[in-house]
N, C-alpha and C positions, 0 to 999 in steps of 0.2 A: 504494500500500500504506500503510496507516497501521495505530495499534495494536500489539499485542505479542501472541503467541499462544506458550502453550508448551504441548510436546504432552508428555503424560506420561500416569502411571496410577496407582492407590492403591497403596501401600505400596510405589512406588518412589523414587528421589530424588529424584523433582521436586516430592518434598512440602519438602525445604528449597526448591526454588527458590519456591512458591506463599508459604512462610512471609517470604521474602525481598521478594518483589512487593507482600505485604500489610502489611509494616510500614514499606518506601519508601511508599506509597501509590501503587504503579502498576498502574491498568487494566491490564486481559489478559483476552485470550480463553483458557480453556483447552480446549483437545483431546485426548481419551482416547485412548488408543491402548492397547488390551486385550493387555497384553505375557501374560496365560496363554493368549488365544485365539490367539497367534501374530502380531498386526497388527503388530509392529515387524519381520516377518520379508517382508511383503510388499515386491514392486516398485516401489508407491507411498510409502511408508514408506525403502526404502532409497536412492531421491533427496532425501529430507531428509537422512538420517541415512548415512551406509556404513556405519557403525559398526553400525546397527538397533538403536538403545537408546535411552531417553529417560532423561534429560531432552532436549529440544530447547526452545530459544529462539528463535522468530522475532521480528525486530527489525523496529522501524516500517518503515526503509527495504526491508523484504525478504530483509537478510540472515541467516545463520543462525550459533546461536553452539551448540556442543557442550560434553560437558563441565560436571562439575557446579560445579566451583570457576570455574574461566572465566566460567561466568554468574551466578554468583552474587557475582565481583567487577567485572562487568561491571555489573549493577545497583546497586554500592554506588559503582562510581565514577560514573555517569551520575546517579546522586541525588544529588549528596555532603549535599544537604540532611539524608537523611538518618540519616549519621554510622554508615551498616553498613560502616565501613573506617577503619582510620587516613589521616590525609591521605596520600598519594602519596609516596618517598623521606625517610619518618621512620623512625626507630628500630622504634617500633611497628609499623611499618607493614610492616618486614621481621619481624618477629616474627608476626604476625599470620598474614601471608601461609606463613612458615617452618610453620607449623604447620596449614595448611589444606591447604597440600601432602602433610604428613605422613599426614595423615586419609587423603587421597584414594589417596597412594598404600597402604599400609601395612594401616589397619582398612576402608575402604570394601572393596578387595580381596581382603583377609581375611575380611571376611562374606560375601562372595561364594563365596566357596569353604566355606566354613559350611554356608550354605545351599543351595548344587549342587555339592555335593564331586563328583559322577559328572560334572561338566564337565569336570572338570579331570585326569583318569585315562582310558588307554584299556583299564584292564584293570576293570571292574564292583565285583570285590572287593576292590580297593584305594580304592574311593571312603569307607570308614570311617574310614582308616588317613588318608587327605586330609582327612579334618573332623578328627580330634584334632591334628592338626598344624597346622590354620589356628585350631583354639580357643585353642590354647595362643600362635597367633602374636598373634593379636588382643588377649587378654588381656594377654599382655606391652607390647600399644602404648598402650592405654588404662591400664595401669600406669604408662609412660612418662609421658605427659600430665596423669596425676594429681597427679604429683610436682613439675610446675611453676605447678601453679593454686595464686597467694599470694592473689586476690582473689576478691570475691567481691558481688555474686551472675553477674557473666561473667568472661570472661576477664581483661579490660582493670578490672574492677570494674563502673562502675553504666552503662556503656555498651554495647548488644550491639551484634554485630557477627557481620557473616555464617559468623566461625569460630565464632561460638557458635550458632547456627543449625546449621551442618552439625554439631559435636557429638552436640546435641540429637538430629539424624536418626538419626545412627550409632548413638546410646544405645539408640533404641530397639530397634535389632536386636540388641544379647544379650539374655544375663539379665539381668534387672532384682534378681534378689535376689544375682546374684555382682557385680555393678553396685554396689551398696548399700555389703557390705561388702567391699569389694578398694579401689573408687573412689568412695569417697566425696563427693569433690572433683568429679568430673566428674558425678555424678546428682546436686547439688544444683547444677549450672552446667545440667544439661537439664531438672533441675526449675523452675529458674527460666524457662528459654526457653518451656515448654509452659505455662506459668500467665500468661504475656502476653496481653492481650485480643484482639491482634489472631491471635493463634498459638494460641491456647489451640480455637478453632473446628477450625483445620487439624488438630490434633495430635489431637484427638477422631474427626476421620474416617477418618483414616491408620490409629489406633492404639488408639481403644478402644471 
């Protein structure tokens, strides 16, 4: 086995991992995997994944890494050339990571429920009543967030890093005009990640 193949699909998260791939400089196969036609729900699909979601990372050796933060700190540590992480057991480095967790658990799952409130209800008309409770969750987290960005134009200042990559992603899933004025601070951190040469390709096909 050799090579890196990650299996994903537009406008899911594995558009940060392709951003992450592209600014390490690492080859990759990507493999589509059409999450509206159902292909992550097959038999084939669920011996990669149990979970049936992508992103998925296969790794030169063969193995598989799930998880959108995982691989995407999995890539910054395995390049450290370059520099999507803080080095390993620094200050930064828990800071970094403190808040890649928060993403993931908090707004990644909070759009999730945004955008399929009826997944998450077993009564139909209670699926309205599950999105104004996940808008208002999400909002308040990316409120959160806003409030500790001192630098600028990433997190860290003029270094990105794979939390400002998943930002970037998550940004694009609200509004962008309650994005504007609420979080100021964070849509000029994902404005900044989308106007990079090497991301500015990906962020185009994903999202405009």
């Amino acid at each position: 086995m050799s090579g890196y193949r990650l299996y994903g699909f537009k406008l899911t998260g594995s558009c940060a991992i392709e951003a992450a791939l592209a600014e390490a400089g690492v080859e990759h196969k990507f493999v589509p995997v059409n999450t509206k036609a159902g292909e992550t729900r097959t038999d084939a699909f669920k011996a990669i994944n149990p979970r049936q979601q992508v992103p998925v990372l296969q790794l030169p050796d063969g193995s598989i890494i799930t998880e959108g933060p995982a691989i995407l700190m999995h890539i910054a540590d395995s390049h450290p050339d370059s520099q999507l992480a803080p080095p390993p057991g620094t200050s930064a480095r828990g800071q970094h990571d403190r808040w890649l967790a928060f993403f993931h658990a908090n707004v990644y799952e909070g759009e999730l429920r945004q955008l399929f409130p009826e997944r998450y209800v077993d009564d139909p008309t209670a699926a309205a009543s599950a999105k104004r409770a996940a808008d208002a969750y999400v909002e308040r987290h990316f409120r959160i967030f806003d409030q500790v960005i001192d630098q600028a134009p990433f997190f860290f200042g003029v270094g990105l890093t794979v939390l400002d990559i998943y930002v970037w992603m998550l940004a694009q899933w609200t509004d962008q005009t309650w994005l504007v004025s609420e979080c100021p601070r964070v849509a000029r951190l994902s404005d900044a990640v989308a106007s990079r040469p090497k991301i500015a390709p990906i962020h185009a096909h994903h999202f405009l």
